[in-house]
N, C-alpha and C positions, 0 to 999 in steps of 0.2 A: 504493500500500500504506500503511495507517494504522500507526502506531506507538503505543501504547496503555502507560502507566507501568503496572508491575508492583503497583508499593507506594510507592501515592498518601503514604501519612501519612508517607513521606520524602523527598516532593518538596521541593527549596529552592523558596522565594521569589525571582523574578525580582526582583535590585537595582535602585531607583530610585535613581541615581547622584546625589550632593548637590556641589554646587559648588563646596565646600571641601574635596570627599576624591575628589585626581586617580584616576581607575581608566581603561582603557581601555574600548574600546563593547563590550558583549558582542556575539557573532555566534557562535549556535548552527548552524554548519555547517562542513565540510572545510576545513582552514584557518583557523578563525577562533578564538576566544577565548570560552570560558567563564566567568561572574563570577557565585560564587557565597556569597552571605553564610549563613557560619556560624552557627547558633543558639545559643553558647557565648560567656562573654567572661571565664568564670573562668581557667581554664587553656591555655596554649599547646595550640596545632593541631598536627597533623605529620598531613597528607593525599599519599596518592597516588593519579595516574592511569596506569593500565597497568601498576603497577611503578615509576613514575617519581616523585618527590617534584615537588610542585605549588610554584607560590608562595603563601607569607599575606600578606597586606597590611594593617596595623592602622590604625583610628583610635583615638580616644579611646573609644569606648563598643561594637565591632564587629571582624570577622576575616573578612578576605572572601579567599576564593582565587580566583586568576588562571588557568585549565590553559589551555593551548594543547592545539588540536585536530588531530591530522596533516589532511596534505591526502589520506592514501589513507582516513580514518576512512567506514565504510557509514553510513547512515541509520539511526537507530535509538537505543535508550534505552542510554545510558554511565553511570558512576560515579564520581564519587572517595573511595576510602576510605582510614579514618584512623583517628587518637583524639585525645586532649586528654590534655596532660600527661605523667602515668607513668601511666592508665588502660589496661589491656591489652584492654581490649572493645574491637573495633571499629566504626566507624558509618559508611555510607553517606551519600553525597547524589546523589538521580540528576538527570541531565537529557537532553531529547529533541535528537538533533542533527538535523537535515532536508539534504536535498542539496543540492548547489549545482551547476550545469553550468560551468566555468571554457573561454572562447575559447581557439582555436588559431590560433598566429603563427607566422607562413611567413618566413626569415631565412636570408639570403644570407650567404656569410661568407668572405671575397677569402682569406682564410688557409687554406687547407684541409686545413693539418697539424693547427688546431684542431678539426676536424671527425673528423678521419680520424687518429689519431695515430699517427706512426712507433713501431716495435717498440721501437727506441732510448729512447722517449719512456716509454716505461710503466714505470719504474721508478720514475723524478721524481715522475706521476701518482701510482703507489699507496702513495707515502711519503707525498706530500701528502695524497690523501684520511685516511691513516692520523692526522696532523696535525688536521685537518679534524676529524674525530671525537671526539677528546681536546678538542680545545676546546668543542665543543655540548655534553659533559658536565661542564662546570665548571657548580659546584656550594659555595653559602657558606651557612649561615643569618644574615648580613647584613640588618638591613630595608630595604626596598628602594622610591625613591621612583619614584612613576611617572607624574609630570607631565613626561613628554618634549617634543623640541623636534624640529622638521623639522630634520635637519642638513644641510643644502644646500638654496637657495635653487635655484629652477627646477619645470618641469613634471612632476607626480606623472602618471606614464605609468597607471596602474592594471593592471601587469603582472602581478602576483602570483597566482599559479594558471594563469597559461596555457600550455594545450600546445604545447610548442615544438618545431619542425620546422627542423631546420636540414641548409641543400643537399637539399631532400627526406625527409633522415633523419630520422625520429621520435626525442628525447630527451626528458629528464626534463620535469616539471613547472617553471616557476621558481620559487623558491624565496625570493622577496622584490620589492623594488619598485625602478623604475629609475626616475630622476630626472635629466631630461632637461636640461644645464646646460652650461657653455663649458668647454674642458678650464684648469684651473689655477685653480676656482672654489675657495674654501677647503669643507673637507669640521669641520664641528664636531659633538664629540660632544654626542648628545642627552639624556644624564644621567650623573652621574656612576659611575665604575666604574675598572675596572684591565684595561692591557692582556696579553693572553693568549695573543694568536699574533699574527705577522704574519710579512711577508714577500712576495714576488716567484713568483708562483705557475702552474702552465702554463693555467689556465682560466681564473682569477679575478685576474690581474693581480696586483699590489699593493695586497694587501690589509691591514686590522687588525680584528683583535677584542676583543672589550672584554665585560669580565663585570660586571654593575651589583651581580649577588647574587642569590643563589636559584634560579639557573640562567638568570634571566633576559639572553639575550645577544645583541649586534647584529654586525653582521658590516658593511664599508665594502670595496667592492673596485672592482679598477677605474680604480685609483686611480694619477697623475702621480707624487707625493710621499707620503711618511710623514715626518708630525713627529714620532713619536713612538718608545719602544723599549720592547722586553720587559717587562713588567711594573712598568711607569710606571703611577701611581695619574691617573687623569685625570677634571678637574670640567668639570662642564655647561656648554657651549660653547666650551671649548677645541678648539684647531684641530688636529686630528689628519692633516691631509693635506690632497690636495690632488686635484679631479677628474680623471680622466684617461682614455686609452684602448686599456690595457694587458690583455691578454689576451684572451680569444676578443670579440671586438666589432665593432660597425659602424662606430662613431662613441664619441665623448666623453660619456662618460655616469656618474652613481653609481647604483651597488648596491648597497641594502641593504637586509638581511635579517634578522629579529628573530628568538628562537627562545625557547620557553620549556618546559619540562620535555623537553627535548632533540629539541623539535620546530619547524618554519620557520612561523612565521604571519605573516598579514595585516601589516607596520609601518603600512598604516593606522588600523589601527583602534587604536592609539598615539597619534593626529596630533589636538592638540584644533580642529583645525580640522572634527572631525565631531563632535564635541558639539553 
């Protein structure tokens, strides 16, 4: 099936990314990242997608927004709208997203309470999830730098999207990328921001979160040790913990998950190793 723009004359310009102004890679698909340069540089942006307030990211001469894409998002022509300024018109910018098929991964898991939770257990669960939610919605107009850094050394598994099958049972999509490393490897954050949850968690081990600004936010779990506490301001490569392999897992691994307009995207397409 073709997807065909509505109204061409509001199409953005696909950005050619300059070497001196970090952006992430666009990836017009489920899961992936939107980069779209605004054609204004008079007056401040404020755009949403869905309802949701985007990221701006400025240089010297440009305002390009960042949206992140759900992984449930269909094929098809999306928007983000907005205005400049105190302007109360609003303006459109569309773009095409395309599908993506995301692999399913078959996962044994020796704990089977994490599988299967005791009745006992679902109380823990739906505090945390409730936890969990309050923090993807943090939210700053902050500006926000986005030359990130691998924060853990080890194999980039290319998890991120797939459907996961665990003991036979069909679950969620995952939700970020696992990086395959020795347990007790140091876990460093990849840009600077402020921590906003963490804690000892029934799925997600020991975990932290860290809000960089603009909703832009990474998640570490899974995790040995926390060096860090509530709402500690923390700079680019500081060691916030420590790998581990605490909660639903096989083995010794980190997870992490990036999210922006209060959605899980790709942390690849962060990593300037695909520039």
């Amino acid at each position: 099936m073709h997807y065909i723009p509505l109204f061409c004359s509001f199409l953005f310009l696909l950005l050619q990314v300059s070497p001196s102004f970090a952006l992430p890679q666009q990836s017009l698909v489920p899961g992936g990242i939107a980069v779209i340069e605004l054609d204004r540089i008079d007056k401040t942006p404020s755009f949403k997608f869905q309802g949701k307030p985007v990221l701006i990211s400025q240089s010297a001469d440009r305002y390009i927004a960042v949206v992140g894409l759900p992984l449930s998002l269909k094929p098809g022509e999306y928007f983000i709208q907005g205005h400049w300024g105190k302007e109360k018109s609003l303006q459109k910018k569309f773009f095409l997203v395309k599908d993506k098929q995301y692999t399913t991964q078959h996962i044994e898991i020796k704990d089977k309470r994490k599988v299967n939770p005791y009745a006992e257990d679902m109380d823990r669960i739906l505090e945390e999830k409730k936890r969990k939610q309050k923090a993807r919605k943090a939210y700053n107009k902050e500006p926000v730098d986005l030359d990130f850094e691998q924060p853990s050394p080890g194999i980039l598994t290319g998890s991120y999207g797939r459907r996961r099958v665990f003991n036979g049972q069909p679950r969620k999509p995952h939700s970020g990328m696992d990086i395959a490393t020795a347990e007790g490897t140091p876990v460093k954050a990849p840009m600077d921001g402020t921590v906003i949850e963490l804690g000892d968690f029934f799925f997600s081990g020991k975990l932290v979160y860290i809000h960089h600004g603009q909703g832009l936010i990474t998640l570490f779990a899974h995790l040995s040790k926390i060096n860090v506490a509530l709402g500690d301001s923390i700079s680019k490569g500081q060691i916030i913990g420590e790998v581990g392999a605490t909660g639903r897992v096989t083995g010794p691994h980190l997870h992490w998950s990036l999210g922006l307009n209060q959605t899980w995207v790709d942390p690849a397409l962060f990593l300037p190793a695909l520039e």
